[in-house]
N, C-alpha and C positions, 0 to 999 in steps of 0.2 A: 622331359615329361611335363606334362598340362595339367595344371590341378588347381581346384580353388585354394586361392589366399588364407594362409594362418596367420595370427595376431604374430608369431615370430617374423613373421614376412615384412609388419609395416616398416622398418625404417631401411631395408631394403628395396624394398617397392618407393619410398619417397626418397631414398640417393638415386635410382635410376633414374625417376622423372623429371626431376632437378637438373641432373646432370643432361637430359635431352632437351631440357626447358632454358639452359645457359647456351646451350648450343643451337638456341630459337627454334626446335622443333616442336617445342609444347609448352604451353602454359602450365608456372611454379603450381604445385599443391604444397600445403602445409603439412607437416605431420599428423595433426590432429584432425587434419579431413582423412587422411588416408587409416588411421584408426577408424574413424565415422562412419565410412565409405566401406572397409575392407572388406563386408558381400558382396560387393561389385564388382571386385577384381580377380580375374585370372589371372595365373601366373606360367613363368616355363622356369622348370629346375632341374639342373643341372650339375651333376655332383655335388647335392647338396647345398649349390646358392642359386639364388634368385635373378632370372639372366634377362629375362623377360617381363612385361607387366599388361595388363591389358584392363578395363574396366568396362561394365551395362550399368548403367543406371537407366532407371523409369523416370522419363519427363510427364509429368501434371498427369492431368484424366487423360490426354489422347490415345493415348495406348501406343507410346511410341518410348523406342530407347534410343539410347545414345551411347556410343562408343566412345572411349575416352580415355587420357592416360595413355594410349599406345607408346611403351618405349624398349629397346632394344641393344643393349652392350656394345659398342661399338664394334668388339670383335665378333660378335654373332652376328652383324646385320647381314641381309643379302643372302640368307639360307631358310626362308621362307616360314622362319619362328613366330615372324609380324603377323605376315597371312592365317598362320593356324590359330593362334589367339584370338584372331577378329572375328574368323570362324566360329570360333568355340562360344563366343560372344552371339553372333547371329542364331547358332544352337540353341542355346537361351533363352535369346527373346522369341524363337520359335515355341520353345514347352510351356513359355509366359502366355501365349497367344498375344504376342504383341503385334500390332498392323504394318508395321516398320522399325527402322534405323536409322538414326543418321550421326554423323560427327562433322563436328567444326573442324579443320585442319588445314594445317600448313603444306600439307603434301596429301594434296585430293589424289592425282595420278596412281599412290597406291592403293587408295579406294576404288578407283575404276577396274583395276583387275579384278574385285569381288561385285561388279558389275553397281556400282554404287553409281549414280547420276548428280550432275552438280542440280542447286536446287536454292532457290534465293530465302534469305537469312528471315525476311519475313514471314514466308511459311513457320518460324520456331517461334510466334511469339511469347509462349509459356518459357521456353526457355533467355528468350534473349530478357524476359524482367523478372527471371525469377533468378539468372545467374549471370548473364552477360554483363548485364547493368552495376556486378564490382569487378567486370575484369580491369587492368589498366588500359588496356584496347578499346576500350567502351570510349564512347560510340564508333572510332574508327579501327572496327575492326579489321584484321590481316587476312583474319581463317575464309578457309571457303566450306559452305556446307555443302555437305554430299547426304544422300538418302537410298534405300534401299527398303522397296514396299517386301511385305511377307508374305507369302502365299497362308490363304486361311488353313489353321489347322484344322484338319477333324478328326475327332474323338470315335475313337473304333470301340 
């Protein structure tokens, strides 16, 4: 089941990410971002534990999110739990009336199934100085950005 994140979720939600981020698919969050943050994140539960994690945050004025924190149980991966989170995510910044999407990431290819396009890191510059600039990858970073424009919504 898909549902937003509870304050019981955060040190669940920060063992998963950690544990995808030793395993070089994401960059560490601290605990006390992910308390910060915890509006952000989707979750998938599963008899009761946290199997899945997924986050939107709103970058600066542009009117764009960002997906983020994508991570996945090892024994779940490969059952399309990734996909619907990011979904749920794109849903979102759909009701926000956001103009797009994008995430920095290690594994763009699972971003192109949701029709995301690769897309060079300068187009983010709100993000790359308002956050990139503490990652330890700064300035050379790994991720590749991907983007996905939103169709405008309209109000019935």
């Amino acid at each position: 089941m898909i549902r937003k994140a509870h304050i019981d979720d955060c040190e669940q939600i920060y063992n998963l990410i950690n544990t995808s981020a030793n395993e070089g698919k994401l960059l560490k969050r601290s605990l006390n971002h992910i308390y910060e943050h915890l509006r952000d994140f989707w979750v998938y539960v599963e008899r009761g534990k946290v199997i899945a994690c997924c986050g939107l945050g709103i970058v600066g004025w542009q009117g764009l999110g960002e997906i983020k924190s994508l991570a996945v149980k090892k024994k779940f991966q490969k059952k399309g739990i990734g996909l619907q989170l990011v979904k749920k995510c794109i849903e979102e910044a759909s009701v926000l009336k956001l103009s797009g999407v994008f995430a920095l990431t290690f594994v763009p290819g699972f971003f192109r199934k949701l029709k995301f396009k690769a897309i060079n890191r300068d187009k983010l510059p709100h993000k790359i100085w308002s956050d990139c600039v503490h990652c330890i990858y700064f300035p050379d970073c790994r991720e590749e950005a991907v983007f996905l424009k939103l169709s405008a919504s309209k109000d019935t």
